[in-house]
DOLO-8488 format. One record per atom (N, C-alpha, C): y, z, x. Coordinates in steps of 0.1 Angstrom, whole numbers, plus 5000, padded with zeros to 4 digits. Each point is the difference from the previous one (the first is absolute). Layout:
BEGIN
YZX
...
end
This chain:
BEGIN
407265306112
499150044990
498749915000
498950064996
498649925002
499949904989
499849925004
500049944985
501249894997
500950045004
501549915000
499949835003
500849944994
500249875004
500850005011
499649885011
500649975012
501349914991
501650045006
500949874996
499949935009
500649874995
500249835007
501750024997
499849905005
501349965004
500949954984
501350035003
501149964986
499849844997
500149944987
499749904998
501249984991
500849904998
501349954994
499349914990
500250014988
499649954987
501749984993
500149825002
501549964992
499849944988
500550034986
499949894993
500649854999
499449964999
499949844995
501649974995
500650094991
501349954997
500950035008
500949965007
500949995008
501550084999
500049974987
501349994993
499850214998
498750074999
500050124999
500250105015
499149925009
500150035015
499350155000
499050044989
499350125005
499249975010
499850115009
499250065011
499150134999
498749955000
499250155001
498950025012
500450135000
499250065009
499150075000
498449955006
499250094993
498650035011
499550125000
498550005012
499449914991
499449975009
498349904993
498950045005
498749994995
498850045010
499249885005
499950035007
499049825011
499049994992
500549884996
499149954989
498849975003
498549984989
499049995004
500549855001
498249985006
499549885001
499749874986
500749864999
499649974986
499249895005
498650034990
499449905004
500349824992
499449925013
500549854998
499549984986
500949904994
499349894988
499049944998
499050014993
498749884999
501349864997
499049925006
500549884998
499849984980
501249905000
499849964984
499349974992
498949965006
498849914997
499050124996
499750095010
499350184997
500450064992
501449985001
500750114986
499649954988
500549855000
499649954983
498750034998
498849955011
498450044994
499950134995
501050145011
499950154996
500850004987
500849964995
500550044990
499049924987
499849895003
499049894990
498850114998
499350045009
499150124997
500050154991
501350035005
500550114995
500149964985
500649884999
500349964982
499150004995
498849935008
498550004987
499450134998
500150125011
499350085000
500650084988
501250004999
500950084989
499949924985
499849864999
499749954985
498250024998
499450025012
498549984997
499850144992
501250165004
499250115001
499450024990
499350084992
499250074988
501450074996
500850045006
501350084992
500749934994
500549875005
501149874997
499149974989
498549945002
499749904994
499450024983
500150144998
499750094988
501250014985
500949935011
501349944993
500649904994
499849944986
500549845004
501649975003
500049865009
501249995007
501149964987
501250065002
500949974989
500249844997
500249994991
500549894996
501249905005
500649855006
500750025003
501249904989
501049994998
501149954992
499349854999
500449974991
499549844990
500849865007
501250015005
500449885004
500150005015
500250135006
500450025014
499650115009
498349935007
499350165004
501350055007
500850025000
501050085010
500650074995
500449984987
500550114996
499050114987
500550135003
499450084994
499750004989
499249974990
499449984986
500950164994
499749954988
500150154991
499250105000
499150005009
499050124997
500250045015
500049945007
500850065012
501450105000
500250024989
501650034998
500050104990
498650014995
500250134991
499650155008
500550074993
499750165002
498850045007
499750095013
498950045002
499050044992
500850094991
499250114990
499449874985
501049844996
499349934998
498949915003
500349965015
498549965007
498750094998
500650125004
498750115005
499250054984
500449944990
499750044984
498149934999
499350094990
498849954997
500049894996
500749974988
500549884992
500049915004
501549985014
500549915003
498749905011
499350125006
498850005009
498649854995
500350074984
498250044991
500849805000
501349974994
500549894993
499849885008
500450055021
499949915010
498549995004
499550084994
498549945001
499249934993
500750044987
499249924990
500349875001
501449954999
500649885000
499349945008
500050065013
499249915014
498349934997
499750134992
498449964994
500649844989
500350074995
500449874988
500049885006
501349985012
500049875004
498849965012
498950115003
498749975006
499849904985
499750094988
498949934991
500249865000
501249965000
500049894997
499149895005
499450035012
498949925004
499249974986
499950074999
498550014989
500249854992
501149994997
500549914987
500049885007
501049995010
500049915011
499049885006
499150125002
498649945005
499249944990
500250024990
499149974988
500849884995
501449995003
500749864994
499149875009
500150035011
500049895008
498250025003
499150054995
498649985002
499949864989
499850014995
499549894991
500249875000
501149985006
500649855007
499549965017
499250115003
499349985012
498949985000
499250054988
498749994997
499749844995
500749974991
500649904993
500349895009
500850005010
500049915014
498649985006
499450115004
499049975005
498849884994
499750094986
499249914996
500249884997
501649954997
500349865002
499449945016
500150105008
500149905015
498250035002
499850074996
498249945002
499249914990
500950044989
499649834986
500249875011
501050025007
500449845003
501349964991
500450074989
501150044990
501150005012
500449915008
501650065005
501049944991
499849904990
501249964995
500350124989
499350084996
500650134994
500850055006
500150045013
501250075006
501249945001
499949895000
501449924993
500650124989
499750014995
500750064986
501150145012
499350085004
500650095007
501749915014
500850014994
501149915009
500450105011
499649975015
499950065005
501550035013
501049904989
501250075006
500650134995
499350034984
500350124996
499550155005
498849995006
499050055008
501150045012
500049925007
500949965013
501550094998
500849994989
501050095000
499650164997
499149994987
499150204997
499750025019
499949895008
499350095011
501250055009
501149894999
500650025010
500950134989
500150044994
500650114993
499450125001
498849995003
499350145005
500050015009
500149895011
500450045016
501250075000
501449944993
501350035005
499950164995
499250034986
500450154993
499050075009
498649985007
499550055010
500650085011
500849945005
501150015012
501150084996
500749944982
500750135001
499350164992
499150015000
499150144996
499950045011
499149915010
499950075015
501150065006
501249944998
500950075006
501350144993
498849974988
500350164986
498850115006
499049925006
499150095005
499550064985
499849914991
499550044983
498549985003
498450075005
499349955006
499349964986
499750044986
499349984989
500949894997
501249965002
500149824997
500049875011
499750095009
499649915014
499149924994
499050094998
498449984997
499449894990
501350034991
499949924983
500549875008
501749955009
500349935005
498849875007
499650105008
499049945012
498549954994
499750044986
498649984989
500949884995
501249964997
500349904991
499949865014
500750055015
499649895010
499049964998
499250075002
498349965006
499549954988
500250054988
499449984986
500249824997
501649945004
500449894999
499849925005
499750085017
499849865012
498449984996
499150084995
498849944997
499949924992
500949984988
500549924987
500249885008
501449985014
500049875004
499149985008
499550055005
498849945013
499249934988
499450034990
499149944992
501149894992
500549974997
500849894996
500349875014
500450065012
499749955011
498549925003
499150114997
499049905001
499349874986
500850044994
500249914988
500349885002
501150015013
500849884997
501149994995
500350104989
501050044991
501750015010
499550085010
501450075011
499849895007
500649945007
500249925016
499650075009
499349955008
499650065016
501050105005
500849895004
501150065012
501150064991
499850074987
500950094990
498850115005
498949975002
499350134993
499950055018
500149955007
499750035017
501550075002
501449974998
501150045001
500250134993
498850004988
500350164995
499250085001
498649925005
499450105011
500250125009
501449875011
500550105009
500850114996
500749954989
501350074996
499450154991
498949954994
499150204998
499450035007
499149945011
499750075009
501450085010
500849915006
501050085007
500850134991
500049984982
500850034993
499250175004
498750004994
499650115002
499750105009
499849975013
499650035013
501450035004
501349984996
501750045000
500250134993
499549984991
500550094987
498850095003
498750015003
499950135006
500050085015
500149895008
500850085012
500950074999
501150004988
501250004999
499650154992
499250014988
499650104995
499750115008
499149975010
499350115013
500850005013
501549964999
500950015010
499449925013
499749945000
498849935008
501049825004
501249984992
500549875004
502050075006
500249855007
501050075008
501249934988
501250084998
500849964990
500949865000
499749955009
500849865005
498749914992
499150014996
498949884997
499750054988
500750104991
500050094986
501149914990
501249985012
501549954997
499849864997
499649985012
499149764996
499450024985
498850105000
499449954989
500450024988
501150094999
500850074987
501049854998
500449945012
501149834998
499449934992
498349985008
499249894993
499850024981
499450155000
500049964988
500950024991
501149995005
501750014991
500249865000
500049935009
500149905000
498749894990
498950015002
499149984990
500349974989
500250174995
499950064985
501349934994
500949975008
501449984993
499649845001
499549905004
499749894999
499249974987
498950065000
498949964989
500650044987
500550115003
500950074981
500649904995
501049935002
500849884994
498549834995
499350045012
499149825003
499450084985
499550135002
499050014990
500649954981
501450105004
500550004981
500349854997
500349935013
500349834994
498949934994
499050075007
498449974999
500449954985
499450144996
500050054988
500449894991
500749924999
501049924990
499649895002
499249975009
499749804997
499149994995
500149864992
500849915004
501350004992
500350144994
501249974997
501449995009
499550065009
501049945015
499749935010
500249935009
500049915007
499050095010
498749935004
499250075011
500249985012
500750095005
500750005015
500250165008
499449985013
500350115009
501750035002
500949974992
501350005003
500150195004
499950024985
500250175001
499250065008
498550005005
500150065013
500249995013
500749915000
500749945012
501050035006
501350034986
500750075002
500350135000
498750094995
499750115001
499850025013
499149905008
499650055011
501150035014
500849914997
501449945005
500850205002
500550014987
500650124996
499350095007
498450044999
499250105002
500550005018
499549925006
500250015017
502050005005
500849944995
500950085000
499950164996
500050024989
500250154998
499150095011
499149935001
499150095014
500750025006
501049865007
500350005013
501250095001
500649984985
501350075007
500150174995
498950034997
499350154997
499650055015
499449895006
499450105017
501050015005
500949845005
501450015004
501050124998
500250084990
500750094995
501349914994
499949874994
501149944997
500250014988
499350104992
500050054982
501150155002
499950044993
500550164990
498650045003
500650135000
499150084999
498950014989
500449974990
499549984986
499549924997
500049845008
499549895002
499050025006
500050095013
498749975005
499150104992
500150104995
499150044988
499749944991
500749894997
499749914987
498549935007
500949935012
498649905006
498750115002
500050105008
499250084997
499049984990
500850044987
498650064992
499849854989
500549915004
500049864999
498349974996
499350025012
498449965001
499450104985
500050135000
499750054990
500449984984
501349955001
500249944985
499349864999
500649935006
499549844999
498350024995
499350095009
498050014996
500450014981
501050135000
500050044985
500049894992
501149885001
500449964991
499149905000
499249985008
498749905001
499250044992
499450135003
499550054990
500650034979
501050035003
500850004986
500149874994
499549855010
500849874992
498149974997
499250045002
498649954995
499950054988
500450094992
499550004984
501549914993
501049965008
500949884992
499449925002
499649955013
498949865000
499149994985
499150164999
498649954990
500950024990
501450024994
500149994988
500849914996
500349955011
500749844998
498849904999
498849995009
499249934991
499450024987
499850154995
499950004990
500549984988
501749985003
500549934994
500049844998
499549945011
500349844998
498650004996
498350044999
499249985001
499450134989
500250014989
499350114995
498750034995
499449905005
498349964997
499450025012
500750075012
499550025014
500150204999
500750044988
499850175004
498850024994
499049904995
498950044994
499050045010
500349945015
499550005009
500250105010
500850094998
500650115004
499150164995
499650105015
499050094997
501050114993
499450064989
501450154999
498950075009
498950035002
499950105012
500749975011
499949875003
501149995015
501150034997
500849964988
501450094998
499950154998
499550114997
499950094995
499650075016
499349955006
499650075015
501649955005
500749925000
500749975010
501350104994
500150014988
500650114995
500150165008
498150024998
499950115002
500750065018
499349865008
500150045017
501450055002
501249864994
501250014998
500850184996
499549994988
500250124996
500150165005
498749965008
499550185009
500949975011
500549915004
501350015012
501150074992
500349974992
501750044994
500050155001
499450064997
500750185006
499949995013
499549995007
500550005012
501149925008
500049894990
501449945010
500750034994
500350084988
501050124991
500050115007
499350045007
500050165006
500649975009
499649875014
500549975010
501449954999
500949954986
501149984998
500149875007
498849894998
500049865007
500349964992
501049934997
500949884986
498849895006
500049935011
499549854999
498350034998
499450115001
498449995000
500250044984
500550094994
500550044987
500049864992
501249965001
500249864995
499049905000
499150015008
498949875002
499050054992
499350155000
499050034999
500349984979
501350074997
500249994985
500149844994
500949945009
499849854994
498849964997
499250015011
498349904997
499450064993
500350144996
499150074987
500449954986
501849984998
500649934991
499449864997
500649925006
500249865000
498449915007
499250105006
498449905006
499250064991
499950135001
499350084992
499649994984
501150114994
500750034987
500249854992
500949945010
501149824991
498449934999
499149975008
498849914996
499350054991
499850145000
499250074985
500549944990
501549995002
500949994985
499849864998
499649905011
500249884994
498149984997
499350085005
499149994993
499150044989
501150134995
500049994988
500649934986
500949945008
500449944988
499549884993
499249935017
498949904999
498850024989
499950165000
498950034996
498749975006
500250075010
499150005015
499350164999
500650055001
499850124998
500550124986
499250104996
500250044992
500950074995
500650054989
501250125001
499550105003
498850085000
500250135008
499549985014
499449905007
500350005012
501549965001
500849975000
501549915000
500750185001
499850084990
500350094995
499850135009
499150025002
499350085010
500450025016
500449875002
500749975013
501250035001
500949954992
501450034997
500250154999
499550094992
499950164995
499650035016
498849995011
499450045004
501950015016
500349845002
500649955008
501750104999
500249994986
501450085006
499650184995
498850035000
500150124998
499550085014
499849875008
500050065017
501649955005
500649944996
501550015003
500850114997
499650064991
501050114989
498750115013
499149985000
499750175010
500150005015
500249865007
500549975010
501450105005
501049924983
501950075006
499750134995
498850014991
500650154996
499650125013
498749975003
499250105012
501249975010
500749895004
500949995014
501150074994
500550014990
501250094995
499850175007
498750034993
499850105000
499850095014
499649905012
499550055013
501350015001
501249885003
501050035004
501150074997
499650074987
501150134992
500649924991
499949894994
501249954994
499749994990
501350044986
499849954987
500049934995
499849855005
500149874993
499049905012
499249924994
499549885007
501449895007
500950064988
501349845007
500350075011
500350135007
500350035013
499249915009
498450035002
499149915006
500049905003
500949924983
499849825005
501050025006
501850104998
500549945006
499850005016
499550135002
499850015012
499249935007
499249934996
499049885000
501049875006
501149954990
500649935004
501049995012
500650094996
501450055008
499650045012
498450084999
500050015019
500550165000
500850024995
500750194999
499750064987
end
């Protein structure tokens, strides 16, 4: 017949288990030709191409990228796990956009905390005024920075790009704060050259890493370092805090630091649980938090031993730091992030809110500013759980928190 395949020869196909001893018999047709392998080095560049071409397209990129889980990019967040017909909703859409806007704004607040203490530096350093910058202690500088680096790193790797942004405005916003204290005199040389490198390298990491651009073995070092870091300084910092009521000594972060490089070590080693090495993991991202969470116990512990010093305290700077804090929380409520959640509500609480209160009571500020803030502050909390109730179908806000907490 015209047209027909030519047969080859019988080919004996056994399986693998023994113990069954089938035999089959079957025509085959003479197989084509397969062409050779690019070498590995071609493939990765072809495939590395093929990835940007598909995140660059105008179809992908008209999307924002989902969100990913709060303690462990690896596992699937809650919004990952709901219903198509709930993702694909106007609501749920209108809610992940807004939120996203929200935690853009916060620049706004942001930028405006930290202008005025730059402006303010400056004109000390062209008065000839450097013993004013004394007042600014620029080990507390030194920790706000190294806490935006570590929460930097973990956003970049949430791929949250409107808290990148706010993250990376609070770096640069700070290192301009120490470089001008540095040239004060204020910082040490070789403190202020060591943390030079450490944001220059910090940043040029964390966005290679953002634009897929760094190889994941030098992602893994830098995620040690600042686990290791952040879990040193947290303890040195809160001892801080308390002297001279305690003995002034590097003990506690010493032995922080001690603990911190073990738990690295025996996290890469695989010598943890499973659950351990998630702990160390998201290790670097809490420790920034509680860095951040222990600076309004700092100002309200001096304001307790010193109460003739909150007169010296701005409420616009509290009320902005309120505000920046604040436009994060729906979104790290939508994103079902307990530790960005947790950090962003504390400092609205306790830096924010708690210094208004103690500057009202000073009688620093007035009752209906005092008033105004308070009414203004939890009536964006109450539309925060209620609008996130609502996107996700639920009849109660406690579902949210708990689902907030519990992770399910």
């Amino acid at each position: 017949m015209a047209g027909s395949l030519l047969p080859v020869g019988k080919a004996v196909l056994r399986s693998r288990q023994p113990s069954n001893g089938y035999i089959f018999n079957v025509n085959l047709q003479q197989p084509k030709s397969i062409p050779n392998l690019l070498p590995y080095k071609k493939r990765a560049k072809q495939n590395n191409n093929l990835n940007k071409s598909v995140l660059l397209s105008p179809l992908v990129c008209q999307y924002r990228l989902r969100p990913v889980s709060a303690l462990d990019s690896d596992v699937p967040s809650p919004i990952d796990q709901r219903s198509e017909d709930l993702k694909s909703s106007e609501s749920f859409k209108q809610w992940d956009s807004l939120t996203a806007k929200f935690a853009g704004a916060a620049n706004i607040p942001f930028l405006i905390l930290q202008l005025p203490q730059i402006i303010l530096n400056a004109r000390n350093l062209l008065a000839g005024n450097n013993a004013a910058l004394f007042a600014v202690p620029w080990l507390g500088m030194f920790t706000g920075l190294l806490g935006n680096l570590s929460l930097l790193s973990y956003f970049i790797k949430k791929r949250e790009t409107e808290v990148v942004v706010v993250q990376t405005l609070g770096v640069v916003t700070i290192y301009i704060v120490i470089s001008q204290l540095a040239m004060a005199g204020s910082m040490p040389l070789p403190h202020y050259a060591v943390t030079s490198v450490v944001i220059a390298c910090g940043l040029v990491v964390n966005f290679m890493n953002y634009f897929y651009l760094l190889n994941p073995v030098i992602w893994r070092y830098w995620e040690d370092f600042i686990t290791v870091a952040g879990l040193s300084a947290l303890p040195q910092v809160m001892w801080s805090t308390f002297i001279p009521y305690v003995p002034n000594t590097i003990l506690p972060g010493a032995v922080a630091f001690v603990v911190a490089i073990l738990a690295v070590i025996m996290s890469r080693t695989r010598k943890l649980p499973e659950k351990g090495i998630k702990f160390v993991g998201s290790l670097s991202g809490w420790t920034a938090t509680l860095l951040f969470m222990w600076m309004p116990v700092s100002q309200m512990w001096t304001n307790l031993l010193n109460p003739d010093n909150i007169k010296g305290l701005s409420a616009l700077s509290m009320l902005l730091a309120m505000i920046g804090n604040g436009l994060m929380i729906p979104r790290a409520l939508f994103t079902r992030d307990l530790m960005w959640f947790t950090g962003s509500t504390w400092a609205c609480v306790f830096y924010g809110w708690g210094n208004l209160v103690c500057l009202y009571l000073c009688k620093v500020i007035s009752r209906e500013f005092f008033l105004a803030s308070t009414v203004g502050f939890v009536a964006w909390l109450v539309f925060s759980f209620w609008r996130d109730t609502q996107v996700y179908g639920y009849s109660s806000p406690l579902k949210s928190l708990k689902e907030l907490i519990s992770g399910s």
